[in-house]
C-alpha positions in Angstrom: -20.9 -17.2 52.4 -23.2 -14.3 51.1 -24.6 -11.5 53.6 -26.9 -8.6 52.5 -26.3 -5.0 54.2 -29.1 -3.4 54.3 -28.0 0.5 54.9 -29.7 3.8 54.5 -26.1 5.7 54.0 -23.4 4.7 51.3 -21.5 7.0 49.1 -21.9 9.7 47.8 -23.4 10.4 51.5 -20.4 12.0 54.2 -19.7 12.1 57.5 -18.5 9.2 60.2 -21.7 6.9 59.3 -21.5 5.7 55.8 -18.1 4.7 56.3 -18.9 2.2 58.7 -20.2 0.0 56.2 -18.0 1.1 53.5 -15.8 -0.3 55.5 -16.7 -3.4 56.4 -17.8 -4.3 52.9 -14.0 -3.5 51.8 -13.1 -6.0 54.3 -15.4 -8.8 54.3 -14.2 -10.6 51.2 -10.9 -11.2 52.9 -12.6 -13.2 55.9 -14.6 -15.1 52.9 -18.1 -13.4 53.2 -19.2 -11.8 49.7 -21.0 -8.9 50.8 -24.3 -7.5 48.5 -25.3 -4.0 49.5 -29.1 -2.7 49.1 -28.9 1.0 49.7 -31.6 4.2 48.2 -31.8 5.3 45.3 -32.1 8.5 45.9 -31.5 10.2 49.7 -31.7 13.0 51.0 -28.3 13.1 52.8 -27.2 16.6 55.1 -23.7 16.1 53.6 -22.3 14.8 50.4 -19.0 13.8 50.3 -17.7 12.4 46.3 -14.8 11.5 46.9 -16.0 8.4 49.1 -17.6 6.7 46.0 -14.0 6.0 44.8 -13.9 3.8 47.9 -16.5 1.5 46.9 -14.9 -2.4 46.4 -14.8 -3.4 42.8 -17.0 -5.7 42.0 -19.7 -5.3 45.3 -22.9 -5.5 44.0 -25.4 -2.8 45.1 -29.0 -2.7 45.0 -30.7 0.5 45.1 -34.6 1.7 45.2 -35.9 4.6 45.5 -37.1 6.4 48.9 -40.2 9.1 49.5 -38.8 10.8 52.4 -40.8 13.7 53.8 -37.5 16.1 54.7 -37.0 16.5 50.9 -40.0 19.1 50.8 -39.6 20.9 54.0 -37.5 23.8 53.0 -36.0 24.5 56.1 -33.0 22.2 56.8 -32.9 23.7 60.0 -36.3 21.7 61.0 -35.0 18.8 58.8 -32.4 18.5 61.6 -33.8 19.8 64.5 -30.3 18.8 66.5 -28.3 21.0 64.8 -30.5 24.3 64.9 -30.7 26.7 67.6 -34.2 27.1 69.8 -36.4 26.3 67.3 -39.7 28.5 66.7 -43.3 28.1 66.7 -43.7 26.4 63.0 -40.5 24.4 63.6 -41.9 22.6 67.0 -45.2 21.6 65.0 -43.1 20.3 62.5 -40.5 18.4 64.9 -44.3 17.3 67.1 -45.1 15.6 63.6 -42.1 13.9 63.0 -41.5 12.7 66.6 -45.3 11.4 67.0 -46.3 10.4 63.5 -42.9 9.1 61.9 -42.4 5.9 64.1 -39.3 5.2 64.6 -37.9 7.6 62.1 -39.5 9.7 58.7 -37.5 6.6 56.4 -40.5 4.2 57.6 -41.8 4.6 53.8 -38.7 2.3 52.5 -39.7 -0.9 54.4 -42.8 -2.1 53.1 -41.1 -1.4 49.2 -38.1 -2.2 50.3 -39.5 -6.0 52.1 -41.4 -6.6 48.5 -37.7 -5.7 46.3 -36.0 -8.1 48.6 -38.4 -11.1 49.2 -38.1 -11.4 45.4 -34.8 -10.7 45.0 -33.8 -13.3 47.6 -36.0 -16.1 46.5 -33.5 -15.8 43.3 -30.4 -14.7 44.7 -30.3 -16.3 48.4 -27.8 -15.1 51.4 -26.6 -16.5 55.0 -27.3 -13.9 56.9 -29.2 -10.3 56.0 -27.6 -7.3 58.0 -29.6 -4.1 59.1 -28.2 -0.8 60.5 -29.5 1.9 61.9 -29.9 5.0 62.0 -32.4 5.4 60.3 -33.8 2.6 62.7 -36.8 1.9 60.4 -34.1 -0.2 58.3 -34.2 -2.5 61.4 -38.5 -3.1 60.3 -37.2 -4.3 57.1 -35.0 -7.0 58.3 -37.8 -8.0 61.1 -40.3 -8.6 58.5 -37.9 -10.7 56.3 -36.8 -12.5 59.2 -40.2 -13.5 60.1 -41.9 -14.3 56.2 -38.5 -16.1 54.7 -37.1 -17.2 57.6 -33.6 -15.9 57.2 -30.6 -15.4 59.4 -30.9 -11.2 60.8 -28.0 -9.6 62.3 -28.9 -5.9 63.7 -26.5 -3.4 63.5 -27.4 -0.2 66.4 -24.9 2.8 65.7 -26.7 5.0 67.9 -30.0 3.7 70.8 -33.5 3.5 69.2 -35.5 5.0 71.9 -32.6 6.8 73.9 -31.5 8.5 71.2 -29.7 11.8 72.2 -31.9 14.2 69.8 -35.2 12.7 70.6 -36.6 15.2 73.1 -36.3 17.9 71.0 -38.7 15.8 68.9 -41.6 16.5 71.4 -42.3 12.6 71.5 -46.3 12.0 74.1 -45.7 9.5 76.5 -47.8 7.0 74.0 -45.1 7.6 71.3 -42.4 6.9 73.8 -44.1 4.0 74.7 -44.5 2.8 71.4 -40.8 3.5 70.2 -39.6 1.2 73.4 -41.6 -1.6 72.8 -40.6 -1.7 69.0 -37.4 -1.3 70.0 -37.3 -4.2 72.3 -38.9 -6.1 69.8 -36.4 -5.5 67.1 -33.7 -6.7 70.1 -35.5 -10.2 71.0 -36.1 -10.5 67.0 -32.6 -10.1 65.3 -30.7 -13.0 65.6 -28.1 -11.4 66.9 -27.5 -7.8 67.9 -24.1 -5.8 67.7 -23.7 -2.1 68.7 -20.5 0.2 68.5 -20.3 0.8 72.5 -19.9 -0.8 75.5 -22.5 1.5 77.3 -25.3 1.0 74.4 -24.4 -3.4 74.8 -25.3 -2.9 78.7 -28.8 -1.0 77.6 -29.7 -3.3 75.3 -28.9 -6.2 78.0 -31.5 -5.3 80.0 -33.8 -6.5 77.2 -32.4 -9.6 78.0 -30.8 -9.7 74.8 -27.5 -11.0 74.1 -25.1 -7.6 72.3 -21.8 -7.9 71.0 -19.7 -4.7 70.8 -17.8 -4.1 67.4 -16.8 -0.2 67.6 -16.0 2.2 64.5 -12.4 2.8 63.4 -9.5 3.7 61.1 -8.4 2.7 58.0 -5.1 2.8 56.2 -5.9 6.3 54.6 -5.3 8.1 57.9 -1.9 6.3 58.5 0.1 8.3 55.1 1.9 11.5 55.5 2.6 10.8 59.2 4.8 14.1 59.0 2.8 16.5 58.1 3.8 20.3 59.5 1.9 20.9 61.9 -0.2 24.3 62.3 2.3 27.5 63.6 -0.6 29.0 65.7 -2.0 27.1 68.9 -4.9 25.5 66.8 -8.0 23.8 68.6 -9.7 21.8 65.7 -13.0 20.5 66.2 -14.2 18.4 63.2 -17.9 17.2 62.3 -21.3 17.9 63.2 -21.2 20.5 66.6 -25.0 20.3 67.3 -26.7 22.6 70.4 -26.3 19.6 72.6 -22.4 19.4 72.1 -22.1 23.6 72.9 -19.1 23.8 74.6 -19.8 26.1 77.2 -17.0 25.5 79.6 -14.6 26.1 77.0 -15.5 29.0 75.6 -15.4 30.5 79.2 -12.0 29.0 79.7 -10.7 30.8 76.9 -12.2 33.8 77.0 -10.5 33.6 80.3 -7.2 32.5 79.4 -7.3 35.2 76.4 -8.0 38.4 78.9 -5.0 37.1 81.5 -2.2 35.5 79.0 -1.3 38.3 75.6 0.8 35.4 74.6 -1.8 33.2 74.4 -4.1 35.3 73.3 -1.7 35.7 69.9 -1.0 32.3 69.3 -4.8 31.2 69.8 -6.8 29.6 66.8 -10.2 28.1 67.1 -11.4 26.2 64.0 -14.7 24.4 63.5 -14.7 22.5 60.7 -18.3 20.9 59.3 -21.9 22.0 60.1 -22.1 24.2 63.6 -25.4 25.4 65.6 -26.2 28.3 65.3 -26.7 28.6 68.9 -23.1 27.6 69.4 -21.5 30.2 67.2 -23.4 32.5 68.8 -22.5 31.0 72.6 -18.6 31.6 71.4 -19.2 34.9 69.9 -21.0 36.6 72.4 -17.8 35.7 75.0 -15.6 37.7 72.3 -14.4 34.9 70.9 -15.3 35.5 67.4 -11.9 36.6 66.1 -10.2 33.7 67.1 -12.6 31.3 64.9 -12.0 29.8 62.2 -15.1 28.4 60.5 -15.3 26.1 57.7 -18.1 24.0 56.4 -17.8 20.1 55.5 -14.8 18.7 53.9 -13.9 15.7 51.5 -12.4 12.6 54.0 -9.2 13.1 52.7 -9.1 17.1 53.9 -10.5 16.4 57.0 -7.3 13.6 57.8 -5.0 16.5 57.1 -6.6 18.7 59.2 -6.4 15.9 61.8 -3.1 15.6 61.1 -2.1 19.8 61.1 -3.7 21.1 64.4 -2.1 21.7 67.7 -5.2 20.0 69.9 -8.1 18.2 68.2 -11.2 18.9 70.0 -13.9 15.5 70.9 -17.3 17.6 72.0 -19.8 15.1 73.3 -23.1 15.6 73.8 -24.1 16.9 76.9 -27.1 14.4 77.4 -28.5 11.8 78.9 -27.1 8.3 78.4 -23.9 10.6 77.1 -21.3 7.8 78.7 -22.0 5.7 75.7 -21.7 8.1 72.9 -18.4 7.2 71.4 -18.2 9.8 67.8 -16.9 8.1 64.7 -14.1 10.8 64.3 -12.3 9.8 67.7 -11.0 6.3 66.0 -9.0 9.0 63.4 -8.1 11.3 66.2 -6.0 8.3 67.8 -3.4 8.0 64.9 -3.0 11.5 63.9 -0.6 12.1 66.7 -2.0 14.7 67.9 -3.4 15.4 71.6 -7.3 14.7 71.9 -9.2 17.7 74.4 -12.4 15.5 75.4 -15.4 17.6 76.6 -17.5 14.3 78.3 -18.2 11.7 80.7 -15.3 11.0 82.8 -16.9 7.3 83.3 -18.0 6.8 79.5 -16.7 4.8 76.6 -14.7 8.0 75.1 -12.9 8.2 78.6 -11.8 4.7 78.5 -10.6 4.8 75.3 -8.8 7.6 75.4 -7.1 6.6 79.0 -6.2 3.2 77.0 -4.7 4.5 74.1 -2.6 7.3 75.6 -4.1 9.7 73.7 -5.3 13.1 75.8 -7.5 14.4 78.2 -10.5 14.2 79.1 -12.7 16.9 81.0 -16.0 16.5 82.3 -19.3 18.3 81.5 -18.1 20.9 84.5 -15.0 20.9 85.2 -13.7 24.6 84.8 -10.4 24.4 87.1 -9.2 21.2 85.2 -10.1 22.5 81.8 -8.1 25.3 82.4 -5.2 23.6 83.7 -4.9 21.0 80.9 -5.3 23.9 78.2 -2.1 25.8 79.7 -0.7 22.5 80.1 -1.0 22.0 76.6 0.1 25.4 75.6 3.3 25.1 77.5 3.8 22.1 75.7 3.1 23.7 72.5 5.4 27.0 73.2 8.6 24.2 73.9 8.0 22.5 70.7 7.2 19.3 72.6 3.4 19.1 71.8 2.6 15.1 70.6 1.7 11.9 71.9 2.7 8.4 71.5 -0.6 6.0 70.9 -0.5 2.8 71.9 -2.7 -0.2 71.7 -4.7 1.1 69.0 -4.6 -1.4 66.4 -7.3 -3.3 67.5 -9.8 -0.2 66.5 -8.1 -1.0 62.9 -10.7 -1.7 60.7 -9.5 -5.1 59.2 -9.1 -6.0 62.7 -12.9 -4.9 63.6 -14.1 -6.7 60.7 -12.6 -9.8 61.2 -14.6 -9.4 64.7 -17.7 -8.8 62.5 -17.1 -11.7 60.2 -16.8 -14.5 63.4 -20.4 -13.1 64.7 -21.9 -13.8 60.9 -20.0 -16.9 60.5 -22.2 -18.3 64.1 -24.9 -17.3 62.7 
């Protein structure tokens, strides 16, 4: 059986989404599904990560076109990624107003009608079962729809984050015709694909209301984060926060914890260590900063996979900052599936009802603190310090094999093989 992956991010691009894929194409071969990947030929990824290419399968195939993507000549990255910056200014929110109202569903929609002409030829020579789309960028999700409907094949949709309840889209100034239009593409995409899979339970019971059947297949770990389980751990009290930390993820109860914590407790103002490790808001360096925390950061910009698993590994605490947003109960972050085998103890910032709270209560693997929660915050942080100061900080996972990414893809390959 032969499935084509149709995905906007493959190495050399970094972070939790390209490995997704990268994954599941390692896999798939074992559950008898030869998987052909058609990816750009030349994207203009936020993070580059090399050491991911050496991950690619032997012997995958992989298509690649090229892309015009409009980000590539606006000079400002911070505009480029309007969740990430701080308030933006005058020429940035005309510049976010065009993308959000002209740039329908994302500023990648120049790839489909190239991309549907590459494949429809490509296909007609080199046939699959089943084509499979995901997003974002949810304009790959137009390619598959139009393939679907001119050559008739079998279209599995893959929905890492919502289309039109996506987190970051109000920054993007969107008129009430552009929402409009979004959610009915959206729902179209959904009652198109032959199937539909996303990574949460939260985002399956959105999409339900489409009337669409959604199967949940969640991100995970790999074998790579199970070696050197005994790593030494960090000497100072080390909160670690790893990945993107965009405005809407600003911790602001915890820097007031700590800057609390710091003016009652010398001790624990000594042994305190903040890092923040990948791309940071500006807003939220200054949020800490301006509390006096600034000499209790440290601040380090993206790292290859492999560093970032020892950094997992190292820390005292590792930090899960969700989004304080609507529709923030299904946001489940790609690095929490890593956090749960690096025994250490996970400090959630989120939904007490949402997907990161369940998994996290399952698996034995920390706390989690809601959006407001100051008095609970602060009691789990001295909690943990305690622990820390006796030697006895660790936890002891359990039922976390099924977020194993062998085990997810044989999950993956029973949905293709119905189709």
């Amino acid at each position: 059986m032969k499935v084509l992956i149709i995905t906007y991010y493959w190495p050399n691009a970094g972070g939790s989404g390209v490995q997704r894929w990268l994954k599941f194409v390692k896999y798939l071969p074992k559950f008898d599904i030869e998987p052909i990947v058609y990816t750009v030929d030349n994207a203009n990824y936020e993070v580059i990560d090399d050491s991911l290419v050496n991950e690619i399968p032997t012997g995958i195939t992989v298509l690649k076109q090229p892309i015009l993507e409009p980000n590539r000549f606006i000079k400002n990255k911070k505009v480029a990624t309007a969740r990430v910056s701080s308030k933006p200014n005058f020429f940035q929110k005309i510049l976010q107003y065009i993308r959000g109202n002209y740039f329908i569903p994302d500023a990648r929609k120049f790839w489909v009608k190239p991309s549907v002409n590459y494949l429809k030829t490509y296909l007609k020579h080199n046939p699959v079962d089943v084509i499979i789309t995901t997003g974002p960028p949810h304009s790959l999700h137009l390619i598959g729809m139009h393939l679907k409907r001119e050559i008739g094949v079998k279209w599995l949709a893959d929905f890492r984050d919502p289309m039109s309840n996506l987190f970051y889209n109000k920054e993007l100034l969107l008129t009430n015709k552009s929402k409009q239009k979004l959610e009915k593409l959206e729902k179209e995409i959904l009652t198109t694909a032959d199937k539909v899979i996303t990574v949460s339970n939260t985002i399956a019971h959105e999409f339900e209301n489409s009337r669409v059947e959604v199967e949940v297949v969640s991100n995970g770990y790999d074998d790579e984060v199970l070696i050197n389980k005994n790593t030494e751990v960090d000497k100072k009290f080390t909160l670690t926060h790893i990945g993107l930390l965009p405005t809407q993820s600003n911790p602001k109860i915890l820097w007031k914890v700590l800057q609390e914590l710091v003016a009652e407790n010398k001790p624990f103002a000594s042994d305190l260590e903040i890092k923040l490790v990948g791309n940071v808001a500006d807003k939220t360096l200054k949020n800490s900063t301006d509390l006096g925390l600034n000499n209790f950061l440290k601040l380090e910009k993206y790292v290859p996979h492999a560093k970032a698993i020892k950094l997992q590994k190292q820390t005292q605490v590792l930090l899960l900052l969700i989004p304080n947003v609507k529709g923030a109960e299904g946001i489940v972050t790609g690095k929490i599936f890593e956090y749960l085998v690096s025994n250490r103890p996970i400090l959630a910032i989120a939904p007490t009802d949402g997907d990161v709270s369940k998994i996290i209560s399952e698996t034995n693997t920390g706390f989690v603190i809601d959006f407001e929660d100051e008095i609970k915050l602060k009691k789990v942080i001295l909690e943990l310090y305690k622990n820390y100061k006796q030697g006895a900080l660790e936890v002891n996972p359990n039922n976390i094999e099924q977020f194993h990414r062998k085990n997810l893809t044989n999950k993956l390959a029973q949905i293709i093989k119905s189709l």
